[in-house]
N, C-alpha and C positions, 0 to 999 in steps of 0.2 A: 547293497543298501536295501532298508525296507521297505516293500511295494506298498504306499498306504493312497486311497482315497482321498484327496484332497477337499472333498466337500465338510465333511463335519469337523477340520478343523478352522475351515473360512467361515460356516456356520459361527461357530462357538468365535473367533477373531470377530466377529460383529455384533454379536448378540450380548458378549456375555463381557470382554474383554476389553472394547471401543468404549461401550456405553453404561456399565456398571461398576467395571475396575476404574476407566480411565476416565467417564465421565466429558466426553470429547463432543462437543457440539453438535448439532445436526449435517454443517454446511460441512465441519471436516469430515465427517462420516461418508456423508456423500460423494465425496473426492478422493475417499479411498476408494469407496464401490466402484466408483469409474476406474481408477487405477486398473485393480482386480480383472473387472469385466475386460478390459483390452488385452490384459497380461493374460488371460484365460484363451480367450480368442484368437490372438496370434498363434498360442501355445498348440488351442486346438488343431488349426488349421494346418503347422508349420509340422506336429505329428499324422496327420489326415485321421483326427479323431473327432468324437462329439466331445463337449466341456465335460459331460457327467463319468467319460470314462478315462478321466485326466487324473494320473497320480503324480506323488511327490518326486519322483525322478523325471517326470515327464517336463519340472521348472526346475531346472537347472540352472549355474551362472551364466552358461553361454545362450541359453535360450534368453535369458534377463537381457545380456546386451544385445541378440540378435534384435530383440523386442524394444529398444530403448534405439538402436538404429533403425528401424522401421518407421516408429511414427517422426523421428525426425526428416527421414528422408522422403516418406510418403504421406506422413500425414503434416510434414512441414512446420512439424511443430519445436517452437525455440527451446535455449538450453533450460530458461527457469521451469519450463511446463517438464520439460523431458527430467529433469533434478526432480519435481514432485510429485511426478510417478512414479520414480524410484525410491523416493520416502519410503509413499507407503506401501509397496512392495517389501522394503526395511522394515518399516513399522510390522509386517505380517512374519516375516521370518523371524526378527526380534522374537515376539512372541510365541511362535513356534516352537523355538530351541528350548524355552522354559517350560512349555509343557509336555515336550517327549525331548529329555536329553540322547536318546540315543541319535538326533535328527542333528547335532551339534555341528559335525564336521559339514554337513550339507549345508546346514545355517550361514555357516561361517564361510563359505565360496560361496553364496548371494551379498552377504551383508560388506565381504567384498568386494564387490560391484563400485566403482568412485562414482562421484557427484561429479560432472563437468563441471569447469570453471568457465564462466562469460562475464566481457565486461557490461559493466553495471552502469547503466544510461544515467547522465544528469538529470538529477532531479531540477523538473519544470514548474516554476509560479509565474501568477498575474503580477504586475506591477500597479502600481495602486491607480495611474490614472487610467488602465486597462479594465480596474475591477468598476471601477465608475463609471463608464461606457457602458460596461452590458446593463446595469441598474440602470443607467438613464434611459437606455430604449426599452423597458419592461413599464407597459400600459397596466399599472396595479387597479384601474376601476375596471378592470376586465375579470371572471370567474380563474382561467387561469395563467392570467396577469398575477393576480394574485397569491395564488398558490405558488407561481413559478419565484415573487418575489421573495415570500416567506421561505421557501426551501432555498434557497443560493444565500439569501441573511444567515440563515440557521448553521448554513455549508461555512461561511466565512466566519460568524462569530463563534463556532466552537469547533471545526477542524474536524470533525466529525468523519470518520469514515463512509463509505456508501451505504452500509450494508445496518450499520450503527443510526442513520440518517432514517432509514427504511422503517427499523424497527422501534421509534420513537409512539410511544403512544400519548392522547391528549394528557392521562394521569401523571404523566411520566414530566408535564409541564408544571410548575408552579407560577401562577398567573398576577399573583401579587409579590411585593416588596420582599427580600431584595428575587429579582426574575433569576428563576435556574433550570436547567433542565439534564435529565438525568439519564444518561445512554448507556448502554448495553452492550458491552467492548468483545473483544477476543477472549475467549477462554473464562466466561463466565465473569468477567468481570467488569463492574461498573464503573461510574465515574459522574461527577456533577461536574456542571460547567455553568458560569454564570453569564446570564444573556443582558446583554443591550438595551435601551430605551425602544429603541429604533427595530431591532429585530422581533420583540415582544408585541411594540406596534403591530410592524407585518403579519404576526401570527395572529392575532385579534382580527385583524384587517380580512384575514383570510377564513379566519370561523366564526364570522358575522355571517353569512350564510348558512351555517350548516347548524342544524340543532344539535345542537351537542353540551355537555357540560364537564365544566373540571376536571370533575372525579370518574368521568367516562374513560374504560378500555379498549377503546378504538382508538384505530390509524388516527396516527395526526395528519399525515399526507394519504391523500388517495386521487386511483385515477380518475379516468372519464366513466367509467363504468360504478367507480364506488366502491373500489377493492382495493386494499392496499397498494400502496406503489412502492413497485419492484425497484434492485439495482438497475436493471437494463430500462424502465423507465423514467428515473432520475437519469440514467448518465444520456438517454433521449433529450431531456429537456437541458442538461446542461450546454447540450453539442448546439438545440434549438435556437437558443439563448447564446451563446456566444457564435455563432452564424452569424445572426441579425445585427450585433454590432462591430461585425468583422468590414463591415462598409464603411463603419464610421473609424476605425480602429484597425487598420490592414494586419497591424503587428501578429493580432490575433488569430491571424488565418495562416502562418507560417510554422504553428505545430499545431500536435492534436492536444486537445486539452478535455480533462475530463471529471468527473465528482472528487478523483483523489486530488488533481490540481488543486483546487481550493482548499483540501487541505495542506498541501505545499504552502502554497500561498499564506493562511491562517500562520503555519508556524515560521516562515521569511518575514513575517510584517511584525510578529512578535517579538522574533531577536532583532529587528530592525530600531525595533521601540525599545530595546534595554532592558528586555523581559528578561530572567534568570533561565540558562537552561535546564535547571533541575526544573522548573515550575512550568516549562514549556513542553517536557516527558510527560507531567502529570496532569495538564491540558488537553495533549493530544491523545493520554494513556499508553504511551510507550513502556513496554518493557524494559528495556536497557537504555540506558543515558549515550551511548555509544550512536544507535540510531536517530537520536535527534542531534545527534552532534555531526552528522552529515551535512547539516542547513549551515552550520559555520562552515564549511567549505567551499559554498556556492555561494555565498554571498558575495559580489567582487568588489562591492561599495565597502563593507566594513575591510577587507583586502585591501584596498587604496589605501582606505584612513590608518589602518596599520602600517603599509611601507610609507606613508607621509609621517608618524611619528617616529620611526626608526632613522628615516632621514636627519632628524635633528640632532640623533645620536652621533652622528657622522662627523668630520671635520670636514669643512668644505675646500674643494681644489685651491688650490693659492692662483690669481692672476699673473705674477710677477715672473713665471717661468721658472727654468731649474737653478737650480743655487749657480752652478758652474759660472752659469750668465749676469749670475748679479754680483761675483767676486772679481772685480778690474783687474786685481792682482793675479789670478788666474787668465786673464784674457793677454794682460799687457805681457806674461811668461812667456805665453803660446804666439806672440804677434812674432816674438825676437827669435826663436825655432830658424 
């Protein structure tokens, strides 16, 4: 095999191939880097060398899985993280193979590496008088009463991802007739979603304090300090915020619940209401109609009303016993035996 430096084609896999061919967001870029840097690191170490004098034989298959058993075992990490390392590990050798074929056969003993399979946890939602408990204990004449109320409305009337949530800006609101706001999805792609009396209220309610206008390019949501608000401080105030009416609501406090809940939540109350599942993809921005068709699964209420109308279908058991018992002439045979 040939002895090559692995630095200037991780280079060029970032630079040149992530972000100009592929066009790939900043946060998936970031999660490959992390990938990389571990897969590097183990590598280094598991050869007793530094990362800069690491070649392509030195990542092997079996180094991939020695490496993929490690952080499971020491760094404890579950099978979807341990599966997303090995992405883009895939993602880097993918690309590899295509710009030096003669790296093909080496490509091809990584990219056979399997994906573990793990079972896939029930998706968890609020139930409705669950969602009106935490709204009732949120003091909205309070600074972040307010903000907390406006972000969990926004959470529940558009399903919104965390990250999607985060990156709303005031411009990105239309503040008049009919109210919509327009989010910033996976993979460059947007989406309008149309907002509520009630949620547009709150968002008003909430930049009545802050000078700001319309057509401003700032955070809609910011912290205490004035800076945009992050994932990890939205899914902060969401844990905040259902703590507090986990006294009045115990149910609450029996899983964790967190910014993606409400969207659970958003799309169980939608098929609950007879919404379309195609319209309920394009709500949430799902890519494939398959993924939102997991919420018909868990649903156990519409499961009921389903085996309550399939019940009608049925013939119902006879009182009267088996025939045998209702012919005398059969009884009165059997007495004279």
């Amino acid at each position: 095999m040939i002895s090559i430096n692995i630095a200037l084609p991780i280079h060029s896999f970032f630079e040149q191939h992530l972000v100009v061919e592929r066009g790939l967001s900043q946060h998936t870029i970031l999660a490959y880097r992390d990938s990389l840097k571990l897969l590097l690191a183990f590598a280094a170490k598991h050869r007793r060398r530094s990362c800069d004098e690491l070649t392509l034989e030195d990542l092997s298959a079996d180094t991939v899985r020695q490496f993929l058993s490690h952080i499971e075992t020491v760094r404890h990490n579950g099978a979807r993280t341990r599966n997303a390392r090995l992405a883009a590990i895939h993602a880097f050798f993918r690309y590899l193979c295509t710009v030096d074929p003669r790296l093909l056969i080496h490509c091809q003993s990584i990219l056979g590496v399997p994906f573990k399979r793990y079972r896939r946890p029930v998706l968890d939602y609020l139930r409705q008088e669950e969602v009106t408990s935490i709204f009732r204990l949120i003091n909205h004449e309070t600074r972040f009463g307010s903000r907390d109320e406006a972000i969990l409305r926004l959470l529940y009337n558009t399903g919104a991802r965390a990250q999607e949530l985060v990156n709303v800006d005031i411009v990105d609101v239309r503040f008049s007739r009919p109210y919509l706001v327009r989010l910033h999805g996976k993979g460059y792609k947007e989406r309008t979603c149309p907002l509520w009396p009630e949620t547009m209220a709150a968002i008003k309610s909430y930049l009545h304090g802050r000078a700001s206008k319309p057509t401003d390019c700032t955070p809609l949501f910011v912290n205490s300090k004035g800076d945009r608000l992050t994932r990890f401080g939205l899914r902060y105030i969401v844990g905040h915020r259902v703590a507090d009416a986990t006294k009045a609501n115990p149910s609450l406090g029996t899983r964790k619940i967190g910014p993606h809940s409400w969207r659970h939540t958003t799309a169980m109350h939608l098929l609950q209401s007879g919404v379309d599942l195609n319209m309920i993809r394009s709500w949430l921005g799902h890519a494939s109609i398959d993924t939102t068709h997991e919420y018909v699964e868990i649903d156990l209420d519409m499961k009921r009303k389903t085996l309550q109308s399939c019940e009608k279908l049925l013939p119902k058991p006879s009182k009267e016993g088996p025939s045998w018992k209702r012919d005398r002439g059969i009884l009165e045979w059997l007495s004279k035996l």
